[in-house]
C-alpha positions as CSV (number, residue, x, y, z in Angstrom):
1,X,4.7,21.0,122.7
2,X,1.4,20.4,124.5
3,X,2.3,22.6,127.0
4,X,3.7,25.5,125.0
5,X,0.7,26.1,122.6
6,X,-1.8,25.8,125.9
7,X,0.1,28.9,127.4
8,X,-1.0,30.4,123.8
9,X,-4.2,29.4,123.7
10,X,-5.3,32.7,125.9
11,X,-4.0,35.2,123.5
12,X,-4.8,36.1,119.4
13,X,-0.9,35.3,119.0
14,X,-1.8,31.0,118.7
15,X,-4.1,32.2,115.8
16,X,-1.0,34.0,114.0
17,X,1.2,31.1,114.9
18,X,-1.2,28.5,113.4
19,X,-1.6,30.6,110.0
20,X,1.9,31.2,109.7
21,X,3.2,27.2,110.2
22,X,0.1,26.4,107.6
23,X,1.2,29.2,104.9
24,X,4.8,28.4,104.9
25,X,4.6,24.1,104.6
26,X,3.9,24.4,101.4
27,X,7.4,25.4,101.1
28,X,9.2,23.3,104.4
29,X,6.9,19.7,104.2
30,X,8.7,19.3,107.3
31,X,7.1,21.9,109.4
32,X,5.0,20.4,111.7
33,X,1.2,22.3,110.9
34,X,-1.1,19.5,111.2
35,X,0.3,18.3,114.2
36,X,0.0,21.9,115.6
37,X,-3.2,22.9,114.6
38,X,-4.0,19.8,116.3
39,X,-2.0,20.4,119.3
40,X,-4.3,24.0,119.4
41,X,-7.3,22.9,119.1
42,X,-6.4,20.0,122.0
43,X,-5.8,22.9,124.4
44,X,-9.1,24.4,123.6
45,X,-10.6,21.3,124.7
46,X,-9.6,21.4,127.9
47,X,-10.2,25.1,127.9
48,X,-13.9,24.0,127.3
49,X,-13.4,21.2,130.2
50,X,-12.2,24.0,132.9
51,X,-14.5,25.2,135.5
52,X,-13.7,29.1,136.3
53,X,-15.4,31.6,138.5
54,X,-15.4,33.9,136.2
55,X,-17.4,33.2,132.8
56,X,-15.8,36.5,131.2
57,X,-12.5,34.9,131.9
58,X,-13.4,31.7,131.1
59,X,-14.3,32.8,127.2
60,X,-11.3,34.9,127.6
61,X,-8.7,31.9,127.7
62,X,-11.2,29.9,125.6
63,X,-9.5,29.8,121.6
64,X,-12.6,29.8,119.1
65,X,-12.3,26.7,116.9
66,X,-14.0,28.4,114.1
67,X,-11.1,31.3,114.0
68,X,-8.9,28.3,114.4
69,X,-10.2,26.1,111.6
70,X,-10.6,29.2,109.5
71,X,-6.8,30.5,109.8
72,X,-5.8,27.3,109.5
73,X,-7.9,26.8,105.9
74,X,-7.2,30.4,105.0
75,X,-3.4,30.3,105.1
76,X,-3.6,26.3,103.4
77,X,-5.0,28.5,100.2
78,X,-2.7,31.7,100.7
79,X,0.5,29.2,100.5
80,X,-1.2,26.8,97.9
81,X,-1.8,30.3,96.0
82,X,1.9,31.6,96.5
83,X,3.7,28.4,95.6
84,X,1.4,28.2,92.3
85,X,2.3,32.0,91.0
86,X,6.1,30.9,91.9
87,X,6.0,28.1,89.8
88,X,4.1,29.8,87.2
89,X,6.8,32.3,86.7
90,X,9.7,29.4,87.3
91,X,9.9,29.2,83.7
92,X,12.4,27.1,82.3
93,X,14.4,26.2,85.0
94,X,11.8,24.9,87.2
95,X,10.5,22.6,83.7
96,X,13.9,21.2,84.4
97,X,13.7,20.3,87.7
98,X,10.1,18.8,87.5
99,X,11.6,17.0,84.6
100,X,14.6,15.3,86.9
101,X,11.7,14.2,89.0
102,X,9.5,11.0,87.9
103,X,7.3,12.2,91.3
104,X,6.6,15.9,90.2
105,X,6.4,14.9,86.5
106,X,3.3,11.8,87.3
107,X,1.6,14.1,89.7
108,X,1.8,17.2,87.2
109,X,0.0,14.8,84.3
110,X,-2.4,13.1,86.7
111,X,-3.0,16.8,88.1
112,X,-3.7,17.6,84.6
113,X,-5.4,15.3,83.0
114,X,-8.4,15.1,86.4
115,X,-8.7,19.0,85.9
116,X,-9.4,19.1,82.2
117,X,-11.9,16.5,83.2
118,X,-13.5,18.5,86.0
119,X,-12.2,16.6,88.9
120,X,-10.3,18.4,91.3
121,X,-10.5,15.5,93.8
122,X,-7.0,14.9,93.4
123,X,-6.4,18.5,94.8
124,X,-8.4,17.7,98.0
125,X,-6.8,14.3,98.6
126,X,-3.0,15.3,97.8
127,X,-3.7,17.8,100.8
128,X,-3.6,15.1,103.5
129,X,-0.6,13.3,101.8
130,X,2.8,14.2,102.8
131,X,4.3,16.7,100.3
132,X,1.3,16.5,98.6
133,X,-0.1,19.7,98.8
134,X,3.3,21.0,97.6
135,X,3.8,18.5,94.6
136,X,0.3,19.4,93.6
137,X,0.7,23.2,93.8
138,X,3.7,23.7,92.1
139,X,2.5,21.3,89.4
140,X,-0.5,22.8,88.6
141,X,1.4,26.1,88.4
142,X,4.2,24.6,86.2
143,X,1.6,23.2,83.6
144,X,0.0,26.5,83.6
145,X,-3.4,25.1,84.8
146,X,-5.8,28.0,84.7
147,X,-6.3,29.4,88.3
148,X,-10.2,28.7,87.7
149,X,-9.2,25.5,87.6
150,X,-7.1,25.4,90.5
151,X,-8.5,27.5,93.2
152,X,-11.6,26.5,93.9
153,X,-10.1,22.5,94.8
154,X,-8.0,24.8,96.7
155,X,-10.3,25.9,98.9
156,X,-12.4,23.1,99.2
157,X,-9.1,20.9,100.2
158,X,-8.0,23.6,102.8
159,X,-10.9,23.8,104.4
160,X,-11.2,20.1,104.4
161,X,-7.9,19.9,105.9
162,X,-8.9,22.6,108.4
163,X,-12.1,21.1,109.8
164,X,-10.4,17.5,109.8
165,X,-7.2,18.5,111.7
166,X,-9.1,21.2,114.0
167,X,-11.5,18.0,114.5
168,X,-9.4,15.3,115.5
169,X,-7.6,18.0,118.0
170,X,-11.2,18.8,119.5
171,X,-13.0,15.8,120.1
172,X,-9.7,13.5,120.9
173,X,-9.2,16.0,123.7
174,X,-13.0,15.1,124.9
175,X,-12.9,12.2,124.8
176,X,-9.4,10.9,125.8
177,X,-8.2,13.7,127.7
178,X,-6.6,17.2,126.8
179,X,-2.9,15.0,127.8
180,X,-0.4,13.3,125.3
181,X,-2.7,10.5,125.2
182,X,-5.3,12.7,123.1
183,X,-3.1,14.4,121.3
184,X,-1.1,11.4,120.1
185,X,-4.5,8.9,118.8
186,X,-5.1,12.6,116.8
187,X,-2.0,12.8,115.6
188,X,-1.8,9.0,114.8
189,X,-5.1,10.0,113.2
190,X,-3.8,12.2,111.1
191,X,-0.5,10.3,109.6
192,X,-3.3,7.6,109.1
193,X,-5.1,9.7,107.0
194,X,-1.9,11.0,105.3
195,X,-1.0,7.7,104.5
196,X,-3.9,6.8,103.0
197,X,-4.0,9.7,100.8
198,X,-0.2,9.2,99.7
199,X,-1.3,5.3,98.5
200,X,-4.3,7.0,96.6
201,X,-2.6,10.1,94.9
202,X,0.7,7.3,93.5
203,X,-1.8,4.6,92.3
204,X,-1.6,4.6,88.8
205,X,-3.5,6.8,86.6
206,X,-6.4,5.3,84.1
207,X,-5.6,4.6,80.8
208,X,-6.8,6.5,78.1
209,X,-9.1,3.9,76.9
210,X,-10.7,4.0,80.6
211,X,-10.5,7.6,80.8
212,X,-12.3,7.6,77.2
213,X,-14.6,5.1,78.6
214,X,-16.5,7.8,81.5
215,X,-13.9,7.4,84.3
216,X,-12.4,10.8,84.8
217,X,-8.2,10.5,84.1
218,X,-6.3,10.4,87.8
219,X,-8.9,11.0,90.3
């Protein structure tokens, strides 16, 4: 994989690729985005590392890692935004299906109950778990959450995402290599954080006598 997004990294087209894998995993949890984005932002790395003759050409094949990280944060809120309209409008159906399942019905009332209490943080931390970002958006959509409410977590958990991800990819390839070596420890990196996030988003929510008690419900 490595090998295939470096022959991208010289042309606008592993920008497009990038956006498009981050919109649509909000649908398909399987598709790979993180480890791509990544994977990208490895290759620019060693883009960085490589001596040319040329400096024209050099910032030619060089990807910029703030188009990167923003495309990549961009198309997180674009698919977070999509997936919330969609389960807006889902009406009854979709109630019946996040009904059948205990995991979309806890993370809709936690998702709840931390919004109405001003804290989004839920939002940004379901974004490094696993499914989370999906769980979260369709929920808050499904519980009719103003969008006020919603966005703005949003865009703070994409771009947190974003400069994490684009981060790991970057300074593992300094520092251990542009090879699988660097690119695995950021990857392992990132299922680390993933897996911490998934532990923090299913711990139990407060109760309301703690949430009544100054501890903001769920977060």
């Amino acid at each position: 994989m490595l090998e295939s997004v470096g022959a991208l990294t010289g042309s606008p087209w592993i920008y497009a690729v990038v956006a498009l894998s981050v919109l649509l995993d909000v649908f398909l949890p399987v598709l790979p985005s993180g480890v791509l984005v990544i994977t990208a932002a490895t290759a620019a790395a060693a883009s960085t590392t490589t001596v040319t003759a040329a400096a024209g050409e050099a910032a030619r094949q060089v990807p910029s890692l703030l188009v990167l990280t923003l495309c990549a944060a961009t198309a997180s809120v674009i698919g977070d935004l999509v997936a919330y309209r969609l389960a807006w409008r889902g009406g009854e159906r979709l109630d019946r299906a996040i009904a059948r399942s205990r995991r979309l019905t806890s993370a809709q009332e936690r998702l709840g109950a931390a919004l109405s209490h001003g804290g989004g943080v839920l939002v940004v931390i379901a974004r490094f778990a696993p499914a989370g970002r999906s769980v979260v958006s369709l929920g808050a959509g499904a519980a009719h959450r103003k969008i006020k409410e919603f966005l703005p977590w949003s865009a703070v958990a994409g771009v947190a995402w974003a400069v994490y991800s684009v981060g790991l990819g970057y300074f593992g390839g300094q520092w251990l290599g542009a090879g699988w070596l660097g690119t695995a420890v950021s990857v392992l990196a990132l299922f680390l954080a993933g897996t911490l996030a998934a532990l923090v988003v299913r711990r139990p929510a407060h109760t309301p006598a703690a949430a009544a008690g100054g501890a903001p419900a769920g977060v």
